[in-house]
N, C-alpha and C positions, 0 to 999 in steps of 0.2 A: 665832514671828511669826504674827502672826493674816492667812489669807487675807483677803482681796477678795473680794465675791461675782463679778467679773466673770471672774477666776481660771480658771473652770473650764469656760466657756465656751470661751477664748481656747487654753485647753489641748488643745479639744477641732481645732484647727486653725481655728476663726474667725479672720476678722478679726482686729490689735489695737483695730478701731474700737469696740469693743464695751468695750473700757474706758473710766470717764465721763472720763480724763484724757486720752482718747487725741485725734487729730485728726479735725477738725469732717469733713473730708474723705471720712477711711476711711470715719465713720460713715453718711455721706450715700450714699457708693459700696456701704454694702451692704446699706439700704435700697430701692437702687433694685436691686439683687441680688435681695433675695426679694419684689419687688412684680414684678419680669421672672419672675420665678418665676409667681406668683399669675395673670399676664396668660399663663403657655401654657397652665397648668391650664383656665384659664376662658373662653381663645377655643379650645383641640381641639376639634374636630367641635362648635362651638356651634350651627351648620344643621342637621346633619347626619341629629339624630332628629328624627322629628314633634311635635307639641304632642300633650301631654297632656291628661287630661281637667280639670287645672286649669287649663295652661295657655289651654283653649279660651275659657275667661269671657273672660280679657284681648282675646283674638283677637274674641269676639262684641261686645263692648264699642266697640274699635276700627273694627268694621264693623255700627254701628247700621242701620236701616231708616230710612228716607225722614223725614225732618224731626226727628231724631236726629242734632244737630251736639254738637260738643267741649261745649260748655256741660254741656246736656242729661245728656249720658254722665258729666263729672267729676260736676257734680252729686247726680249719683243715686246713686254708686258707693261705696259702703261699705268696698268689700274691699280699695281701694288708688288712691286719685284721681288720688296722685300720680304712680305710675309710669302711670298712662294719660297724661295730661298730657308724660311725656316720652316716650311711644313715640307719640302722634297724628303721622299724616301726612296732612297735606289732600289730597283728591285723588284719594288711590290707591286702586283697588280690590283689592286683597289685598296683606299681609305677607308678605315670604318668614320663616322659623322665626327664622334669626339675626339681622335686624332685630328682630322680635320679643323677644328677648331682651338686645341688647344692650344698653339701661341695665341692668340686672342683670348683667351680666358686668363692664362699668365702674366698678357699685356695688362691687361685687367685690374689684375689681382697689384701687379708691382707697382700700378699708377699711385694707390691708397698712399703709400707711405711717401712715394713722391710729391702728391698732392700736400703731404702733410710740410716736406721742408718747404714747398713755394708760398704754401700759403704763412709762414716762418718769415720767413725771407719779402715775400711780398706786404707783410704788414707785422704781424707777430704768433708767439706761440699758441694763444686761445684763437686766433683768425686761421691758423695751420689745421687746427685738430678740428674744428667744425667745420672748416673746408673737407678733409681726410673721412670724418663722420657720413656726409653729406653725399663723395665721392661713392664709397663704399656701397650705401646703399640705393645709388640712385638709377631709375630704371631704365634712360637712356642708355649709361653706360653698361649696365647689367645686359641689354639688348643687343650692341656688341661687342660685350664680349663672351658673350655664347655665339657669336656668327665667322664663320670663318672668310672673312677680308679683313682687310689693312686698318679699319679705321681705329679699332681698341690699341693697335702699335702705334697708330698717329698720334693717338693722344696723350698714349704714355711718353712718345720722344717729342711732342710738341711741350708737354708738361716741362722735362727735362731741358729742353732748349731755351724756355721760358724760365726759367730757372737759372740755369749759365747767363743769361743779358741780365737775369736783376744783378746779379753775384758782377758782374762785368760793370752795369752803372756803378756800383759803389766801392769798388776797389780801384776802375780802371783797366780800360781795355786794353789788355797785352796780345801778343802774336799767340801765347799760347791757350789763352781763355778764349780768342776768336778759331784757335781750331778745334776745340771743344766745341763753342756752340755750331761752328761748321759742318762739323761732323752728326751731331745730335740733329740738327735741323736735315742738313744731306739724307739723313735716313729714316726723318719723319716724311719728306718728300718723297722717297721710295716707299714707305709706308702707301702714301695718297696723294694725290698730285696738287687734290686741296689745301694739303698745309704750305702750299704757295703763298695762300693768301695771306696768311698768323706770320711767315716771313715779311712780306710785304708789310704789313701791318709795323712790326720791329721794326723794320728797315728807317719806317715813314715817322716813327716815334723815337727813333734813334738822331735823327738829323731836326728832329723840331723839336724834343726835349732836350735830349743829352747829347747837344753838339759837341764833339772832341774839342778840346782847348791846345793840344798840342801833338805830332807830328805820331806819337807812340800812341795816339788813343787813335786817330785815323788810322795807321797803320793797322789796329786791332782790330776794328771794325772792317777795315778792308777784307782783313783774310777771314771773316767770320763768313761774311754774308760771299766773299769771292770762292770760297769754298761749299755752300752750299749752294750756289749757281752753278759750280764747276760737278758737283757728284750729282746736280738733278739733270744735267745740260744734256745726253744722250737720248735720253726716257722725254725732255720736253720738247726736243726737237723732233720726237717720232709724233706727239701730243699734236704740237703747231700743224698739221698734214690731219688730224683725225678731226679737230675740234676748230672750226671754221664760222664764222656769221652764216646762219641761214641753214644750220646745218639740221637741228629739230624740225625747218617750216615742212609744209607741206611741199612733195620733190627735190627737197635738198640733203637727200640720202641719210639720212642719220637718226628721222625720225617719224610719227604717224600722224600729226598732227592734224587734222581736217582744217580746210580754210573755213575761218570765221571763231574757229575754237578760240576760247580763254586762254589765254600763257602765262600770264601769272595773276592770282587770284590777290588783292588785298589785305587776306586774312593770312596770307602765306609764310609771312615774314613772324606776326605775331604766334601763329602756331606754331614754329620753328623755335621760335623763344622759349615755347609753352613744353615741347617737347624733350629741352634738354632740362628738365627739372623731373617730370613725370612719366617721359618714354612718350610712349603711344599705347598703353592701356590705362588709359584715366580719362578718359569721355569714350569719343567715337570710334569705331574702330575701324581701323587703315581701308576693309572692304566699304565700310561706311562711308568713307568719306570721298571716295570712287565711284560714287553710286547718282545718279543724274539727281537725286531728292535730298542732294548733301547737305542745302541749307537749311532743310524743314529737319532733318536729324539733329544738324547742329544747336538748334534754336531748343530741342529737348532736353539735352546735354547744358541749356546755359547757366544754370545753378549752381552745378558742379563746376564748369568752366570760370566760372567767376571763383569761388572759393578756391579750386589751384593758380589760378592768376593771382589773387590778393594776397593767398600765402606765399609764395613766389616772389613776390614784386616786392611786398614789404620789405621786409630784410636785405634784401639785395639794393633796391633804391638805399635804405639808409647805410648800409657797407660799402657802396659806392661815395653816397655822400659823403660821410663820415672817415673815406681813406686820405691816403698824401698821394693818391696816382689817379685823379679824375678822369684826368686827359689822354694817360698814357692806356688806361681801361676801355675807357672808349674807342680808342682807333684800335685795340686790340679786337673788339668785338665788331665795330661798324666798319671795317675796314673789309673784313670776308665776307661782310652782307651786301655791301656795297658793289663788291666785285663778283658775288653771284648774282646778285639781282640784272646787274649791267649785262653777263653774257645768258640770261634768261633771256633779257630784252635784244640781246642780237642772237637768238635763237643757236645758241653754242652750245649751253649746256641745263639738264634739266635744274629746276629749284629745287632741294630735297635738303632737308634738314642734317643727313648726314655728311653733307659737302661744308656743312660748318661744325661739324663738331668739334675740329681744334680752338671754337671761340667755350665751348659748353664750360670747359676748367675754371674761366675768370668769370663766369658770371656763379659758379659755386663760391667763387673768392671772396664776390662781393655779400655773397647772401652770409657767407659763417664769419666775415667779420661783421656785419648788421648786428647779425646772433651773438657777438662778442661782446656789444659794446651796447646793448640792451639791457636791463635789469628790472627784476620785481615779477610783477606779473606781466608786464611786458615780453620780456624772454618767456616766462611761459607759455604766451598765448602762441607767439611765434613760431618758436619751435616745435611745439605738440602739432601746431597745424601743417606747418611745413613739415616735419617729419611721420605724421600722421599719414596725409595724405600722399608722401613717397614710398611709405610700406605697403599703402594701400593698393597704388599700382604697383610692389617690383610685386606681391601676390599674386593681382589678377594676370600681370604678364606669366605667371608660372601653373597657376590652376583654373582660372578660366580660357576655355578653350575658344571665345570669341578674339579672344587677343591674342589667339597664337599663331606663329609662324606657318605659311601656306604649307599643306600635309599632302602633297602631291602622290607623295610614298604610298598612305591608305587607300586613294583613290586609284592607282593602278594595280595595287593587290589583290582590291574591289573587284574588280572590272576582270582581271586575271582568273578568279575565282569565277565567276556569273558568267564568262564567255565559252561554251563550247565548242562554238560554232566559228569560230575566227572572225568576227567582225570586224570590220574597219573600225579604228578610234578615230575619233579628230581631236587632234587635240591644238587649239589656236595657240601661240605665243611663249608655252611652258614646254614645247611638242619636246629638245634634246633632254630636260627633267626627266620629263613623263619616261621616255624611253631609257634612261637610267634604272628606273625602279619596275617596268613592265617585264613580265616574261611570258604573257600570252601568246596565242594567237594569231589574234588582230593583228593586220598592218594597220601602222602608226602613223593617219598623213597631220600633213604639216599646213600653215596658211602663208608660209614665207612669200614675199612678191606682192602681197593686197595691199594696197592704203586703206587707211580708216576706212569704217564703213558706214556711211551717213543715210543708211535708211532701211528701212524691214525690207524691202524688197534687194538692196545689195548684200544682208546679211542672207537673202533666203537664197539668192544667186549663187553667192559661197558654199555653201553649207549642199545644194546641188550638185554642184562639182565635185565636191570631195566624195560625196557619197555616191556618186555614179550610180550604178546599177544595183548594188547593194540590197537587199529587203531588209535590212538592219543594221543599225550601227550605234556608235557610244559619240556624244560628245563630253570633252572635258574641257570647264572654263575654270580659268584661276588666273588673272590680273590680266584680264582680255578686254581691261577700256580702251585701252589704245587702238588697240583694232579694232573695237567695238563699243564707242564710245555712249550709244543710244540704248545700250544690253538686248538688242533686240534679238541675239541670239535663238531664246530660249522661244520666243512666239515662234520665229522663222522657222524653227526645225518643226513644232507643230504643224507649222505650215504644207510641211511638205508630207506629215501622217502622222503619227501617232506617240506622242510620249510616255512611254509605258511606266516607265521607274525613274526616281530621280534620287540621290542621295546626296548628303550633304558633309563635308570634311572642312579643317578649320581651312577657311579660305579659299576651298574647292568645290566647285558642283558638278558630278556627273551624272549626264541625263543618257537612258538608253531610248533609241528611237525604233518602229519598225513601219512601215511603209504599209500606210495605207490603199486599198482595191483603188478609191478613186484618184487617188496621187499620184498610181503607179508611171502613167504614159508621160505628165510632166514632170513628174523629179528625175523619171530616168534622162531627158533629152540632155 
């Protein structure tokens, strides 16, 4: 007698909701099971770290200057209108961090049970609920959606848009199902300007799979995809003016990259993969792998990187194999790679694995129907491992403190406390952060106006100027490759006297310096 795919799940002590025959009930009670799931993952300590240096854009956004209203700011805002729009509060003069964040933890939280109808709809009900499973607990998404940007709403209205085209392939594309997904897609594009690419993607699988056969399925598509061109068409046209060929290289204003530097690394794409399964707390950690010795670290880490690769790949390879959508899966996913990796290579825009996160949904799609359609001890091994190793990191993202969010916050309260004297801080690349959380003393200088700095002797140049005349002062470094891609920061300041104290926060180093008797006559020139 031939299994069920839902078999093997059910064997595993789920639910029987999880059978398509079973009751609407179970099914309903354990959806709201792993979205109770999804909602402690994504409210734990949602205050509790400080903003980041991405988070801070959102934070400057929301607290424009003097005749800087909500208008103004969505208007202008390229990197995500929409989630300014739902975290505006008239009025207030500061955010606390978990307001800040929490449409992104809600985006979060509502993706689960949306995950659960696509992956329903995309294959069936046991392909839904280990997709929904998988969703809930996985560390990528748990990552943002405690951050306050666009991308945890991208994925929820990416999910949702993705969603309307399958319901659209199989019923038939009408004028009103294309202003659904128009609208759903128009405001994952306000979400992040990335879910360009997951439209592109549909669009390019729309006309080479499900070519319309008559004049009402064109027309349906027309106004699906004509309407989410038409609500992104303002925000892209500000984009075309900001994001240019050559815009990262070195002197093509956009970015630091020193001539001769790496632009994209080989491994970039694979750990991008690796990322939307495990986060970035299950091998090396983000400071790690910014660090000039990234490959001898990596190469420590390959034991573990191989075992979240295989448990990863398993499943997902055979849920891929094993679906009715090969082809349509793939351009969904190789379709955003393809188009980030191309404006990496014309130096447009950085590779960063969050610029694909609206591909992360279908590659969970493929792994929980794998997990669907597996049985014995097969499903067990898979699943224990794959879900094994995803609790493993969403923990270390929440309790070890090597994997967490840069704490900028501690290091100027540090610094605020230990200064009497008003020292000058320097602070390279995080410098409007830092001044967010400082209330010292110290004047705060900045390194704006440098190019990369390609040698101990340009980093000790720097570091002279800022300090001028000084007998003392703080540096603080936290994601200062870019300007200082050799870290030669921390010898250079030596260089110029004395390193007295150094303390260390997740992601931040501050070193206090005081000027050495024989240093004096050259560090002051």
């Amino acid at each position: 007698m031939n299994q069920r795919p839902h078999d093997s799940f059910t064997r595993l002590g789920a639910m029987p909701a999880l059978d398509p025959a079973g009751r609407r009930s179970e099914r309903l009670l354990f959806v709201i099971l792993v979205t109770a799931a999804a909602a402690i993952l994504r409210g734990y300590h949602l205050g509790a770290s400080p903003l980041w240096i991405d988070e801070y854009q959102t934070w400057r956004n929301l607290h424009p200057g003097a005749g800087h209203g909500l208008w103004e700011q969505f208007r202008d805002n390229i990197q995500g209108p929409l989630y300014l729009l739902l975290s505006w509060r008239p009025g207030q003069p500061a955010s606390p961090e978990w307001l800040l964040r929490l449409p992104a933890a809600l985006a979060g939280i509502l993706a689960v049970p949306v995950m659960y109808k696509l992956g329903s709809e995309w294959r069936d009900r046991s392909t839904g609920a280990w997709a929904a499973l998988l969703l809930a607990l996985n560390p990528f998404h748990v990552w943002y959606g405690q951050e306050a940007r666009g991308y945890s709403l991208m994925i929820l209205l990416a999910m949702a848009a993705s969603l309307q085209l399958l319901r659209m392939q199989r019923h038939g594309a009408s004028t009103r199902g294309g202003l659904t997904y128009g609208l759903l897609a128009g405001l994952a594009v306000l979400s992040n300007m990335s879910a360009l690419f997951l439209v592109a993607a549909h669009a390019l699988g729309v006309l080479l799979l499900h070519r319309p056969r008559d004049g009402r399925g064109w027309r349906g598509w027309a106004v699906a995809f004509g309407l989410t061109g038409l609500i992104a068409l303002p925000w892209l046209l500000q984009a075309t003016g900001f994001w240019y060929p050559g815009r990262l290289a070195a002197g093509g204003g956009g970015g630091l990259l020193p001539e001769g530097q790496e632009r994209l690394t080989p491994l970039a794409v694979p750990y991008a993969l690796y990322t939307f399964f495990y986060g970035f707390s299950l091998g090396p950690t983000l400071e790690e792998l910014h660090r000039p010795d990234r490959l001898e670290i990596v190469r420590r880490y390959l034991p573990l990187l191989a075992a979240g690769a295989l448990a990863a790949a398993f499943p997902t390879f055979t849920g891929w194999w094993r679906s009715r959508r090969r082809l349509e899966t793939v351009l969904w996913v190789a379709v955003p790679f393809v188009a980030l990796v191309a404006m990496r290579l014309l130096d447009v825009k950085t590779f960063t694995p969050r610029y694909l996160a609206v591909t992360a949904p279908f590659l969970l799609l493929a792994a929980g129907h794998g997990l669907s359609t597996l049985h014995g001890w097969t499903v067990r091994a898979a699943s224990l491992a794959l879900l094994g190793l995803t609790l493993w990191s969403s923990a270390s993202y929440h309790v070890d403190p090597r994997y967490a969010k840069d704490d900028v916050r501690s290091a100027a309260v540090w610094i605020a406390n230990q200064d009497a004297a008003g020292e000058p801080v320097l602070v390279p690349v995080v410098t409007d952060l830092f001044r967010l959380y400082y209330d010292g003393r110290g004047e705060v200088r900045d390194f704006w106006g440098l190019g990369a700095l390609g040698s101990r002797a340009d980093a000790t140049r720097a570091l002279s100027e800022r300090i001028g005349g000084a007998d003392q002062a703080w540096l603080v470094l936290c994601r200062s490759g870019t300007l200082d891609p050799g870290h030669h920061f921390p010898a250079a300041l030596d260089d110029l006297g004395d390193v007295v104290a150094v303390r260390e926060f997740p992601g931040v180093t501050a070193l206090r310096w005081r000027r050495a008797p024989s240093a004096g006559g050259e560090a002051g020139r």
